[in-house]
N, C-alpha and C positions, 0 to 999 in steps of 0.2 A: 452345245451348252456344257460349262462348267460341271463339273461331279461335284456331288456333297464334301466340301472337305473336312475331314479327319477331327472327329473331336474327342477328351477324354474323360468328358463328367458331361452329359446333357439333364438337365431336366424336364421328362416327361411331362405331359399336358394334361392338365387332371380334366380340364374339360373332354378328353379325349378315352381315357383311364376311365372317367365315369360311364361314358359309352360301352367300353368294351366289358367293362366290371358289369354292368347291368345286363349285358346281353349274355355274358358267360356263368352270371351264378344264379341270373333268374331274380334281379332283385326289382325291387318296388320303381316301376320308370320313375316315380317323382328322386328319389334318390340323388343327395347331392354330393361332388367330391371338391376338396380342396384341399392345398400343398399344408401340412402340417409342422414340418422339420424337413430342411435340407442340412444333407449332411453323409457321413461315409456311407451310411446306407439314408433312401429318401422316405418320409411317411407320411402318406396321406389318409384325411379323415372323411370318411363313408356315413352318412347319414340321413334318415328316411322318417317317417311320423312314427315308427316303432322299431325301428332298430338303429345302433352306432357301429360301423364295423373300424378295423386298420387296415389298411394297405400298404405294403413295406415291400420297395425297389431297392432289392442289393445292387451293388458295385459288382462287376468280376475282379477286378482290382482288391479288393477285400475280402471276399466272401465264393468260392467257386460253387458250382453246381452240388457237388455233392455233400459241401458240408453246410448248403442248404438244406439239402436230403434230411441231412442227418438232423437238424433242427428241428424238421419238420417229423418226424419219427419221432424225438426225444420227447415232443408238445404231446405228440398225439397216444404217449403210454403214461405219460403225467397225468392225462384227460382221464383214457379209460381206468388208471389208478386212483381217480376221485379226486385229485389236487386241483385247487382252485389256478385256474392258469389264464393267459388269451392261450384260445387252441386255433389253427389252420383251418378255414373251414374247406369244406369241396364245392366245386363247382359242378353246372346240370351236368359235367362229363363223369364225374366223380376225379378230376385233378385238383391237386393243391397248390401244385406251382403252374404260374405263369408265365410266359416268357416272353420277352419283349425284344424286335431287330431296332437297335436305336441306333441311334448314330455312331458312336464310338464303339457297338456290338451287340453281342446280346446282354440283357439284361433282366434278372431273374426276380420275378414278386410272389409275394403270399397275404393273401385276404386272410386276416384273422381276428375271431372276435374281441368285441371292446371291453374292456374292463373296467367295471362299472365302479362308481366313487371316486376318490382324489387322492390326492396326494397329501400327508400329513405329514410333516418336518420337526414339529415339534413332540414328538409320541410321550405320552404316557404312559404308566405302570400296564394299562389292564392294554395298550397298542405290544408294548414290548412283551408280554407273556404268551401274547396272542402269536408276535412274526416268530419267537424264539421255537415256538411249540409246531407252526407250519415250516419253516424251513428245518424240524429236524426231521419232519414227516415228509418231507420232500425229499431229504436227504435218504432216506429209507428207500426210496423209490430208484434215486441214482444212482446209488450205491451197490443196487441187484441187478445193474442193465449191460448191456455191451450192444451199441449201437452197430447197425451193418456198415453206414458209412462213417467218415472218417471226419472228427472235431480234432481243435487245436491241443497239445496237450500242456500244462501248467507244470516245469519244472525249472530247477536250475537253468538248466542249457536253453530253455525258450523265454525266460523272465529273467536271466542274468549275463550271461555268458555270448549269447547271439545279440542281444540289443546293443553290448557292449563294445563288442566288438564292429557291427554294422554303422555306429553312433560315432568311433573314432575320429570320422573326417571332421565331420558337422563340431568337436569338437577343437576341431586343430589351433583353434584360438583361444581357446578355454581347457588350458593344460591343467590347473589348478581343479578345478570343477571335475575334470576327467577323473581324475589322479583320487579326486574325494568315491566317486564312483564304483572305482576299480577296486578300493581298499574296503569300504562300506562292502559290497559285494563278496569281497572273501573273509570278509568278517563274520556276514550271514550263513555262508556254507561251512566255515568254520564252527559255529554255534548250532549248527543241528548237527556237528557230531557230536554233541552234547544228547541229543535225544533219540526215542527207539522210534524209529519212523516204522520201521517194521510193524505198530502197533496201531497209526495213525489211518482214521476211514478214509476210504479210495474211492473215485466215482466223478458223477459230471456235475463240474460246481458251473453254478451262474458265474463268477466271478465280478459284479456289478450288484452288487444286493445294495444302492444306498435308496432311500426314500423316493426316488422319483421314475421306480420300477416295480410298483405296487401301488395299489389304490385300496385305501377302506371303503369298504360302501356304508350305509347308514346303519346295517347291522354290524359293523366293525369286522362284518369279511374280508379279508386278503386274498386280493387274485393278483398273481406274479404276469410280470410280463419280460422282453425282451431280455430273450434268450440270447442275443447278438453273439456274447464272448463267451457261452456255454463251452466247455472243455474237460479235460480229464486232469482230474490233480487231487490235491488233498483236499476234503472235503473241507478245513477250516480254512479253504481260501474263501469261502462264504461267510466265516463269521469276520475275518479280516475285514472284505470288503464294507460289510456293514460299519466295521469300527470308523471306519474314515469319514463315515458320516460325523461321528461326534471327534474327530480331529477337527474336519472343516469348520466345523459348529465354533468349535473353542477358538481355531484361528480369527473366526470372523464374528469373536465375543457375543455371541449367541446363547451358550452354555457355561458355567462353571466347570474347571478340572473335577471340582466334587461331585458336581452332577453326573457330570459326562460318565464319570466311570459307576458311579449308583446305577444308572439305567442300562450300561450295556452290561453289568452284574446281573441286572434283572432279567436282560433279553436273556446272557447265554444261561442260568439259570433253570429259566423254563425250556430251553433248549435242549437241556442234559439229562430233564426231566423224561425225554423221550429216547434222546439218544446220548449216554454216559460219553464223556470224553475224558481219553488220559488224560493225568496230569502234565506229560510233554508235552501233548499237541494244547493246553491251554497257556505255557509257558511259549510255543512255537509261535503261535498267532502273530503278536506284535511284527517278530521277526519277517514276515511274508510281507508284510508293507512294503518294505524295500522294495521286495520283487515287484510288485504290484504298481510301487511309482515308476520303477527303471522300463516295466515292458509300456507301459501308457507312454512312456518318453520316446520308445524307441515306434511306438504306433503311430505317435504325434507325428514322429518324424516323417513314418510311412505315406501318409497321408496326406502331406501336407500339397504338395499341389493339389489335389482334387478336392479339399476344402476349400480353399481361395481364401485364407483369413492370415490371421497373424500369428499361427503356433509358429514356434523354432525360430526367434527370432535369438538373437544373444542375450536380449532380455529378458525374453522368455522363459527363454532354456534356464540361462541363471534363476530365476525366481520356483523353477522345479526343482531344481539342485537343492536351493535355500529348503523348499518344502521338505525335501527327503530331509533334509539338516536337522531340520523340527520335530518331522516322526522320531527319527532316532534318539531325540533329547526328551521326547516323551513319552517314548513307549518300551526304547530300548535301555538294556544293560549288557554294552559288551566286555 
């Protein structure tokens, strides 16, 4: 008989997941699972007549063992620090991670609980006073930690410099585009020698803070979730991320340019309220977009077989180039 051959993205059988999930944390046999998101990592949704869980199957391709670990560490001192999070829950062993022989190998998950309320896009005054003042109380938390294992870290050479140069081939027909890349990028690192980074907070940013990584509940609670691209960098690559909400907004005339920037006034606001920020690293923000679009470019890239979609196509590519075009024209002054 033939051997199993070789594959590099399977998806897991939730009928099967439900099984072993119910037998390893002890949950309600009525308990039902099904596929929620496939994608670089996969998530399925756990649910019983009184509780909702997540279940989240990394990639090794994305994600290795121990900067699993380390996520799962980061959740679980966020937890005991009182911050509203999804935390890792334990299993009857007391493990948190799972691990799975799948076909293309192993394959690493973590149960963790569900975050209660939804997703709000359109936030208001008393939404934005509220995320400003938890993410700088989060930040508080980050900012005093050094995990044992090892997360990705956010600088120059990981968001500018390595995308750039690993991206070259993929561009070899879009010399133009490249060339805009290359020059945008020394423009950025040019312009924080403009400012005292020496003064700027340090620590594990989410790096993904837009609207569809929190949930309000009906008391306008905030509970954070996927930690996926948690890393080390300056902590206003979090309020960065958040801005790109109200870019996308304004691209897909959603917002006013006037609104747009009243509310993220309000968010960081109440954000400094807790934790004060130079005046550089408020001046810095915009600039880290860049970085922010180039390392998603060069992920896209990464990725792209094991999604099976249509990122990195040439028109694709061009219509991120065009995007970074846009941040620059509205955010930046070089």
């Amino acid at each position: 008989m033939q051997h199993l051959f070789p594959a590099q993205y399977s998806t897991l059988s939730a009928a099967a997941l439900k099984n072993y999930l119910i037998e390893a944390y002890q949950l309600d046999p009525g308990t039902t699972c099904r596929l929620l998101i496939r994608n670089v990592s996969d998530t399925y949704i756990l649910e019983n007549q009184n509780h909702k869980y997540i279940f989240k199957i990394y990639r090794d391709a994305h994600r290795k063992r121990n900067e699993i670990e380390a996520e799962v560490e980061l959740l679980n001192i966020l937890k005991a620090n009182g911050h509203s999070v999804s935390y890792p829950i334990k299993d009857a062993r007391g493990k948190q991670i799972q691990q799975f022989n799948a076909i293309e190998g192993l394959r690493n998950g973590v149960l963790l609980s569900y975050a209660p309320g939804k997703v709000i896009l359109d936030l208001e005054d008393r939404h934005l006073i509220q995320l400003g003042s938890d993410i700088a109380k989060l930040h508080q938390s980050t900012s005093s930690i050094k995990l044992k294992h090892p997360r990705p870290t956010f600088n120059f050479e990981t968001t500018l410099f390595k995308p750039l140069k690993d991206l070259e081939s993929h561009f070899s027909e879009m010399q133009e585009e490249y060339e805009y890349l290359r020059n945008i990028s020394e423009k950025v690192v040019q312009k924080f020698k403009e400012f005292d980074t020496s003064k700027f907070s340090y620590g594990y940013c989410h790096y993904d803070f837009f609207p569809k990584n929190f949930h309000f509940d009906e008391q306008e609670k905030i509970t954070f979730f996927d930690f996926d691209f948690a890393g080390e960098g300056y902590l206003i690559n979090d309020l960065m991320s958040f801005l790109n909400h109200y870019f996308f907004h304004q691209l897909n005339n959603l917002i006013s340019k006037e609104q747009a920037e009243k509310d993220f006034d309000i968010f960081l606001n109440a954000y400094q309220k807790v934790r004060p920020l130079t005046a550089d690293e408020l001046k810095a923000i915009p600039y880290l977009g860049i970085t922010f679009h180039i390392f998603f470019l060069k992920f896209f890239y990464d990725h792209y077989d094991d999604w099976s979609n249509i990122f990195l196509t040439p028109r694709y590519t061009k219509h991120r180039v065009t995007l970074i075009k846009k941040w620059e024209n509205m955010y930046c002054n070089f």
